[in-house]
C-alpha positions as CSV (number, residue, x, y, z in Angstrom):
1,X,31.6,4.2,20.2
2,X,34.5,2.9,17.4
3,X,34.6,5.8,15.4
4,X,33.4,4.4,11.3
5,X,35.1,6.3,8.4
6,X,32.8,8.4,6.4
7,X,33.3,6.1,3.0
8,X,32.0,3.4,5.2
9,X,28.4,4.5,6.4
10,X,27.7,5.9,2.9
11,X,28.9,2.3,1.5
12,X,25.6,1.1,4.3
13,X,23.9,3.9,2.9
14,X,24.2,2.9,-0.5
15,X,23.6,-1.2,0.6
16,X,20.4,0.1,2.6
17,X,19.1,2.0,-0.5
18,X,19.5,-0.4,-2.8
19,X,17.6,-2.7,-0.4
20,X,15.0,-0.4,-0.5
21,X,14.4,-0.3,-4.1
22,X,14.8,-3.6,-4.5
23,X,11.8,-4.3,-2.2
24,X,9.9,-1.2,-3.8
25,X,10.0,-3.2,-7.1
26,X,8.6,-6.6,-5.3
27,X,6.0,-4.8,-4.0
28,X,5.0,-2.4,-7.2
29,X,4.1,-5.7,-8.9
30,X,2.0,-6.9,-5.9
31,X,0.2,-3.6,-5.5
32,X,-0.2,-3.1,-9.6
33,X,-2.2,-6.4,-9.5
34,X,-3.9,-5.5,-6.0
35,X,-5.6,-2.5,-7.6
36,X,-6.4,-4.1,-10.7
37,X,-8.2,-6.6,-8.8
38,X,-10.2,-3.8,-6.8
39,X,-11.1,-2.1,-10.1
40,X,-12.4,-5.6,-11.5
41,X,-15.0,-5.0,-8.8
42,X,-16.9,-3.4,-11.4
43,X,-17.9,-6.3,-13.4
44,X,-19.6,-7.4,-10.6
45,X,-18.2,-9.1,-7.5
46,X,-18.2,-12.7,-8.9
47,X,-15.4,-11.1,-11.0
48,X,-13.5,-9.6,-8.4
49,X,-13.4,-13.1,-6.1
50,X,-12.8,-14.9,-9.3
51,X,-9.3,-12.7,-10.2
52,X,-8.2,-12.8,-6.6
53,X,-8.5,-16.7,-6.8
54,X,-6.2,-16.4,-9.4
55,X,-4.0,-13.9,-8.1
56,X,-4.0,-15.8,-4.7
57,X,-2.8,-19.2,-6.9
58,X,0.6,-17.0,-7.1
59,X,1.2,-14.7,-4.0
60,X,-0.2,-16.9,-1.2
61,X,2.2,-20.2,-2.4
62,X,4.1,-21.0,0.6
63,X,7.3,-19.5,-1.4
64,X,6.1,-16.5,-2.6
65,X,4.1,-14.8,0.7
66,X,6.5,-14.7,2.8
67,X,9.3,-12.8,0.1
68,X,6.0,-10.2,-0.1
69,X,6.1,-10.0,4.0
70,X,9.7,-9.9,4.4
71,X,9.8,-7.2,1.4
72,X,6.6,-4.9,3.4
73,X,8.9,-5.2,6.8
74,X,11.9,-4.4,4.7
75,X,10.6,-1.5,3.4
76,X,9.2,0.2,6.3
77,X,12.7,-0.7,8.0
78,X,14.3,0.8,5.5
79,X,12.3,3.8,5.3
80,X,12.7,4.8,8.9
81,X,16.4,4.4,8.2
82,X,16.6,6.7,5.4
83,X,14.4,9.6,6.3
84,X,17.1,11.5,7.7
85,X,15.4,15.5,7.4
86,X,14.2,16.7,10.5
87,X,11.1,17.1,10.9
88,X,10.5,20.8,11.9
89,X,9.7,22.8,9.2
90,X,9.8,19.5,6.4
91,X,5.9,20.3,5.4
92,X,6.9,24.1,5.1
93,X,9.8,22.7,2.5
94,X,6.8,20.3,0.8
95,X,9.8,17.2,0.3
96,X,6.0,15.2,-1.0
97,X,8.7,12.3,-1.5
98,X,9.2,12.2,1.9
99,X,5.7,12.8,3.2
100,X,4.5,9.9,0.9
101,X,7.5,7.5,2.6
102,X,6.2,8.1,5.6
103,X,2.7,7.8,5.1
104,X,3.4,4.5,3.1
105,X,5.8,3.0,5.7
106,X,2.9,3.7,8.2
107,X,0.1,2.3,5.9
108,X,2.0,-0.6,5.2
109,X,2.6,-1.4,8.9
110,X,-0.7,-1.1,9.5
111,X,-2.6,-2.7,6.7
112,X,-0.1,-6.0,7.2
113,X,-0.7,-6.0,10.3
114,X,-4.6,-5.9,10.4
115,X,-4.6,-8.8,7.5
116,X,-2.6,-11.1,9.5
117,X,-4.8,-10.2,12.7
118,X,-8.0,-10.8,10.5
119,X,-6.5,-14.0,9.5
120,X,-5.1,-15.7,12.1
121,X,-6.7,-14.5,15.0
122,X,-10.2,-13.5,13.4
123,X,-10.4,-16.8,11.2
124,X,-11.7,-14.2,8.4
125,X,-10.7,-14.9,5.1
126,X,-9.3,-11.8,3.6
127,X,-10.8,-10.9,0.6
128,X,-13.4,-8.7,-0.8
129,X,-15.7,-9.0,1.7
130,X,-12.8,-7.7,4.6
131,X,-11.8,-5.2,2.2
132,X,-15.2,-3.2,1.9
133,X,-16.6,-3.9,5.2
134,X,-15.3,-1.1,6.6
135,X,-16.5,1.5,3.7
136,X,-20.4,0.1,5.1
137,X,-20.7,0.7,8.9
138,X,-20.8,3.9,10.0
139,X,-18.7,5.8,11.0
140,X,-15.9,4.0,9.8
141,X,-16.3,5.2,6.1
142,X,-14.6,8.4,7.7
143,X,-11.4,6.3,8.6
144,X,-10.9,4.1,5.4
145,X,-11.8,6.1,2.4
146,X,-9.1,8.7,3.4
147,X,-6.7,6.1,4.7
148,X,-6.8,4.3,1.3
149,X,-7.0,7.2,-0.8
150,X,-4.3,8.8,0.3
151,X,-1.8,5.5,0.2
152,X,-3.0,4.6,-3.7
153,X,-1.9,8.3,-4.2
154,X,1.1,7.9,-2.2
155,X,2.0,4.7,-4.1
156,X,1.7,6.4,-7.5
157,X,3.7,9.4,-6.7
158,X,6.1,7.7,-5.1
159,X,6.9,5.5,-8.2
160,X,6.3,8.9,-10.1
161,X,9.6,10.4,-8.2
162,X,11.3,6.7,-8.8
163,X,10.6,7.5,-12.7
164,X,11.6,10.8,-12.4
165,X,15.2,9.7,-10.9
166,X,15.7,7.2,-13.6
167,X,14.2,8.8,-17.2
168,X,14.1,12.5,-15.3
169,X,10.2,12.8,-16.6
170,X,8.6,15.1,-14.3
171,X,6.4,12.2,-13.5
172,X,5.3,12.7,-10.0
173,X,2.3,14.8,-10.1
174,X,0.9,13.1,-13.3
175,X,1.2,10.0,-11.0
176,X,-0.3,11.3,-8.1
177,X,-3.5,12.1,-10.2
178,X,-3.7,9.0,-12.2
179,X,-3.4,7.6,-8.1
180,X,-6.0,10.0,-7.2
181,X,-8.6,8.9,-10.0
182,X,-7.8,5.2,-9.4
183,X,-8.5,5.5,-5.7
184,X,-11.7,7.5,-6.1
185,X,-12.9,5.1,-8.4
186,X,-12.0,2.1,-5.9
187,X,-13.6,4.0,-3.0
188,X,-16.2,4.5,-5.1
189,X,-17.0,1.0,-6.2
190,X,-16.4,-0.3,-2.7
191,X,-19.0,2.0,-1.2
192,X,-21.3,0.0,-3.0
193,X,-22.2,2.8,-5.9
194,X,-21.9,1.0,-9.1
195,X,-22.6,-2.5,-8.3
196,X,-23.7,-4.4,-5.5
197,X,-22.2,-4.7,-2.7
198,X,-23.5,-7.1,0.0
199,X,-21.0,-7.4,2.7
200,X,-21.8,-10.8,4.4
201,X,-23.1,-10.4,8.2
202,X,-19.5,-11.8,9.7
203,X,-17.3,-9.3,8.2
204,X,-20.1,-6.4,9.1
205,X,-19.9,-7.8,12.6
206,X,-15.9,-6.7,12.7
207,X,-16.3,-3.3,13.1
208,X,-19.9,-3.7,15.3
């Protein structure tokens, strides 16, 4: 193997990371509206389908999804590239920006990939209804109210470590409870606690 001068690979290092961030700003915009649409859920449901109409006017035009897709596969590309600790004894060392990459990388991998499944292969339109049909059979509330929890925490102290790099604010944990107290109050209103939620016999039908 050519032998590549040390200034070189940190010059890659430097294009990948800037990559990264980059695609970490495309995608803090998506996911700031995403949550404020699943906290509208508490005017009522009408509400909720009525701002994802006009969020989907925006992020589903045929020029705009695709930037969001390639920017979700970018980023978990890019994070596999850059976690370069090893893994024995990282928990013991609690690096919580790396734990959060990782768990991010995976739930974005994941979550993509089920929406596109649901949609293409399924014929289920993606919204509400998909969303919080899993909170409503049993047992899969045990799955998807730690699974989502933990990447709207993960989200927020992640940007919290972002903010601490550039202003030096000790803004991560301050960011992981305002994450904390957004997800509980999306699981919370997706469960169906505050306001009605009637999940329609098809999406129901997905986890049967």
């Amino acid at each position: 193997m050519r032998f590549r001068p040390s200034e070189e690979l940190e010059l890659d290092i430097d294009r990948i990371r800037r990559l990264h961030r980059t695609c970490n700003v495309v995608l803090a915009v998506f996911v700031l509206f995403h949550l404020l649409n699943h906290l509208s859920l508490a005017a009522g449901s009408d509400v909720y389908l009525l701002v994802m109409s006009g969020l989907r006017s925006i992020y589903r035009e045929r020029f705009v999804e695709p930037v969001l897709l390639l920017a979700a596969a970018a980023h978990v590309a890019t994070s596999i590239f850059l976690i370069q600790v090893r893994l024995t004894g990282f928990i013991v060392r609690r690096d919580w920006q790396l734990i959060c990459e990782i768990y991010l990388a995976i739930f974005l991998t994941t979550h993509v990939f089920a929406v596109l499944w649901a949609r293409l292969k399924l014929g289920l339109d993606t919204n509400l209804w998909f969303g919080a049909a899993g909170f409503h059979v049993w047992p899969w509330p045990l799955f998807f109210v730690p699974y989502y929890g933990l990447a709207v925490v993960a989200y927020a102290a992640y940007f919290g470590f972002a903010l601490k790099r550039l202003t030096g604010l000790d803004a991560p944990l301050p960011a992981a409870m305002l994450g904390a107290f957004v997800a509980a109050a999306i699981i919370v209103l997706m469960l169906g606690a505050i306001v009605d939620v009637s999940v329609p016999e098809a999406y129901l039908a997905a986890y049967r």
